[in-house]
C-alpha positions in Angstrom: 93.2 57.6 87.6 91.1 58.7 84.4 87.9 57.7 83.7 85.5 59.3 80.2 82.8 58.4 79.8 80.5 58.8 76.6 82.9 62.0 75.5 81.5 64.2 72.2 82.3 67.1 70.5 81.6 69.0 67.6 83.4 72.1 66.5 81.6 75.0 64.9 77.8 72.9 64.8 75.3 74.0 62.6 77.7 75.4 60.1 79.1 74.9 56.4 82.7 74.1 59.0 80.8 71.7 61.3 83.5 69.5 62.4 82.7 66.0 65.0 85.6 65.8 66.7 84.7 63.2 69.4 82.1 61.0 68.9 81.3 58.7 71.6 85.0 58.2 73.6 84.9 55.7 76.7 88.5 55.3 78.2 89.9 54.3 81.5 93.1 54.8 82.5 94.3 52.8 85.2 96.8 54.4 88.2 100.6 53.4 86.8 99.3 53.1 83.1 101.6 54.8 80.4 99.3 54.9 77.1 100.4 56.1 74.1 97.3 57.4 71.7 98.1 57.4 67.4 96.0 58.4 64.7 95.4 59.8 61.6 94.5 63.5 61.1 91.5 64.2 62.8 91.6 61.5 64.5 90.6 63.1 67.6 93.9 62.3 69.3 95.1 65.9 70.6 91.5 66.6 71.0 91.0 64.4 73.4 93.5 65.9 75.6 92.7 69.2 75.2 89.4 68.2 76.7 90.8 66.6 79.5 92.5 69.6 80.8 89.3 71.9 79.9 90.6 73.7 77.0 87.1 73.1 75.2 84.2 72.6 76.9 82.3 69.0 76.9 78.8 69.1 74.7 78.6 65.4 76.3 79.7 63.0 78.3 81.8 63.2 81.9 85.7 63.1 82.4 86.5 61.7 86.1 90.2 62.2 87.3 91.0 60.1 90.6 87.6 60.1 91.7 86.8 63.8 91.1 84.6 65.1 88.0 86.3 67.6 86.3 83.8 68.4 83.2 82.4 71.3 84.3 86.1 72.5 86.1 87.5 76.0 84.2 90.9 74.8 82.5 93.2 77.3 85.4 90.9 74.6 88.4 91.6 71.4 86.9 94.9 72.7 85.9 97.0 71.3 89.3 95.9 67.9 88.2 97.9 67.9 85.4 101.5 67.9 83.9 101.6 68.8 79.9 104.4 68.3 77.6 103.4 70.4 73.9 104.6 70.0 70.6 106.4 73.4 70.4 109.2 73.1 72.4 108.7 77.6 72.7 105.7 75.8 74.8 105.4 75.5 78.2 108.5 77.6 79.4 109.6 81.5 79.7 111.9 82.0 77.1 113.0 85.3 78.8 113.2 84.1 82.4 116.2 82.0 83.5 116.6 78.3 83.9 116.0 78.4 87.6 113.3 81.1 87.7 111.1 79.0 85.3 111.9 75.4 87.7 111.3 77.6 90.5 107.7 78.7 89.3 106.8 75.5 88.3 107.6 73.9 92.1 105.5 77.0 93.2 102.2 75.7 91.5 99.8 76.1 93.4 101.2 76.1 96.4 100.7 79.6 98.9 102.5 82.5 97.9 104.9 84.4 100.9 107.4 87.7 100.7 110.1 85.4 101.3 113.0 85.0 98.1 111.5 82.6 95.2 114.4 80.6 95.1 116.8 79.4 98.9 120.2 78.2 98.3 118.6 74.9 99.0 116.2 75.0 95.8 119.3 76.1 93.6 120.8 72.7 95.1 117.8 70.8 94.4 117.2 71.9 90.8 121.3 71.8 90.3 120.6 67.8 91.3 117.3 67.5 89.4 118.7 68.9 85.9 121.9 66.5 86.1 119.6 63.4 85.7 118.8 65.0 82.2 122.5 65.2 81.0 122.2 67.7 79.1 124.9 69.8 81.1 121.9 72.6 81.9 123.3 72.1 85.7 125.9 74.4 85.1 123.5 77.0 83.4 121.0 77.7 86.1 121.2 81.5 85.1 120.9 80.7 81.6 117.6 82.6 79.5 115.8 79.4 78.8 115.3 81.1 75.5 118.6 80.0 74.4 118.6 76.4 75.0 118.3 74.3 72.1 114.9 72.7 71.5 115.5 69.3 72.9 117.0 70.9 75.7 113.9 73.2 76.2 111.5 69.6 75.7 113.6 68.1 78.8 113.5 71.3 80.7 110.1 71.5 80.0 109.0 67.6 80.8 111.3 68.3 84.2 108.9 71.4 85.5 105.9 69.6 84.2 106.5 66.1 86.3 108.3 68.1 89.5 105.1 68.3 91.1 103.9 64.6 91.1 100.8 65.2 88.5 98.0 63.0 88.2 98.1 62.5 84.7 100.9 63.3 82.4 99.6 64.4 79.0 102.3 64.2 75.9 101.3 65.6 72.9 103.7 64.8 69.9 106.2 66.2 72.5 109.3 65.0 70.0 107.5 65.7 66.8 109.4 69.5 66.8 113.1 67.6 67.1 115.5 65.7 64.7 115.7 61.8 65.3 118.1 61.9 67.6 117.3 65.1 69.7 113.8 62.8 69.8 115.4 59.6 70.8 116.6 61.1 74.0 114.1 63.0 75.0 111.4 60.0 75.0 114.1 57.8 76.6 114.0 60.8 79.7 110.2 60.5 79.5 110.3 56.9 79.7 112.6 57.4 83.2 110.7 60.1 84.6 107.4 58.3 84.0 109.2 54.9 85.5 110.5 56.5 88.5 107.9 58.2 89.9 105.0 55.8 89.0 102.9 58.2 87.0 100.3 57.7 85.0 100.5 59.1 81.0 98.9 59.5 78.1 101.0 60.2 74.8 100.0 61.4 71.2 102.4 60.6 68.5 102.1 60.0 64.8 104.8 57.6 65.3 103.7 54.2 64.8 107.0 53.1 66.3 107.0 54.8 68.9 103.7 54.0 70.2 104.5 50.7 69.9 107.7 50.4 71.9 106.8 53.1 74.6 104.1 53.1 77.6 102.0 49.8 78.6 98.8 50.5 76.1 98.1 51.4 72.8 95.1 53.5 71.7 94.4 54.2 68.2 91.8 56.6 67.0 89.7 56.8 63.9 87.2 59.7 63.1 86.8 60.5 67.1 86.3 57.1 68.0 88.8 54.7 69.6 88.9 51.5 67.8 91.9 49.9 69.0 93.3 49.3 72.6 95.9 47.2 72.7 98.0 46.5 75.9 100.2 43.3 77.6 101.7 40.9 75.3 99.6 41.4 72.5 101.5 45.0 72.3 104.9 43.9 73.0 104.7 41.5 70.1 102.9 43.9 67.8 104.6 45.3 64.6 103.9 48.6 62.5 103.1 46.3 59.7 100.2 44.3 61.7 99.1 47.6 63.7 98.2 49.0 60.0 96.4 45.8 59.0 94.5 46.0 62.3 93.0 49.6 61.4 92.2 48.6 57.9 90.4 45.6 59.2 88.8 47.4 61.5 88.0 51.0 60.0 87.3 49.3 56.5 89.9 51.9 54.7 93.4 52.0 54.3 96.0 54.7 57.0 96.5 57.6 55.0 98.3 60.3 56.9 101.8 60.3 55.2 103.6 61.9 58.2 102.6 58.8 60.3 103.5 56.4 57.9 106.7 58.4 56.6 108.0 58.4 60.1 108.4 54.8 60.7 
């Protein structure tokens, strides 16, 4: 379903700022895979995805999604490939636009444009059915500004529009990392379902050791734009934060410092 190949980048080249933010990435993602991505600061981790759905453009390499190469695809063309899920939970939605007028523009992506009304009596029924699997009671506030909702309420809503056309890749990045523990809990158990139930395939940044560890199939870590761990099968359902640490010292030759990841386990 994904496929880089070779994937660099450098920020600002030839300057005092000169940052390599990829350097050499090679990752397939098979159709069904759920792979959460962790890393230090600068690991490259959100900078992979933000290459993947064109936000920067490639110095080298080739991204393939399904068979189609999408490097040299503007972000707004390779957009309806894709389902994102951002760190701000003010991301993603229109915080002045109600609860069904923001599901109702994301089940009109991309599809042809009429004079008709956005919204039938049988969409309202349809989003009234989809936002009850979320149970976060935001059935009964279809005319609600989504500006009001609460942030884990706007994550769901949010992870709801992103997944309600069937995307080929579902991109996470540190989706929870805005909400308190619990808030988080539930909204990565609803990504776990969505992702389950309709067979997608994902990719999710965390700085959650934890979390990577007991969510998706795979495990990627990062180190200075490289990834130098990929672990999947039972080698990751046995794994522990403790032995994911010594792996990346062993590996990278210097100890995890990013207090945030380490602080959150």
């Amino acid at each position: 379903m994904l496929e880089i190949k070779g994937l660099y980048k450098t920020f600002n080249p030839g300057t005092v700022n000169e940052k390599k933010a990829l350097n050499g990435v090679d990752l397939v993602l098979n159709d069904g895979d759920f792979v959460t991505v962790i890393g230090g600061n600068g690991a490259g981790k959100s900078t992979v995805l933000n290459m993947i759905t064109g936000v920067y453009p490639v110095d080298k390499g080739k991204i393939i999604v399904d068979g189609i190469d999408v490097t040299n695809l503007s972000e707004h063309k390779r957009a309806k490939y894709f389902g994102r899920v951002f760190q701000d939970p003010m991301t993603g939605t229109a915080a002045n636009m109600e609860i069904i007028e923001n599901l109702a523009i994301a089940a009109k992506r991309g599809k042809h444009r009429t004079l008709r009304f956005g919204v039938s009596k049988k969409d309202k029924e349809q989003y009234r059915e989809m936002l009850k699997t979320l149970d976060l009671g935001l059935e009964d506030r279809l005319s609600s500004k989504v500006g009001l909702l609460s942030g884990g309420q706007r994550q769901a809503l949010t992870l709801l529009m992103a997944t309600l056309q069937k995307p080929k890749l579902l991109l996470l990045d540190e989706h929870t990392a805005a909400l308190d523990p619990k808030t988080s809990a539930k909204v990565l158990a609803l990504s776990d379902k969505i992702i389950s139930e309709n067979k997608l395939t994902a990719m999710m940044v965390t700085h959650n050791m934890h979390d990577a560890i007991v969510h998706g199939n795979r495990l990627i870590m990062m180190h200075e734009g490289r990834i130098i761990l990929d672990i999947s099968g039972e080698e990751k359902k046995n794994l522990t934060v403790e032995a994911l640490l010594g792996q990346f010292e062993k590996i990278s030759g210097t100890q995890f410092a990013n207090d945030r990841t380490l602080l959150s386990n």
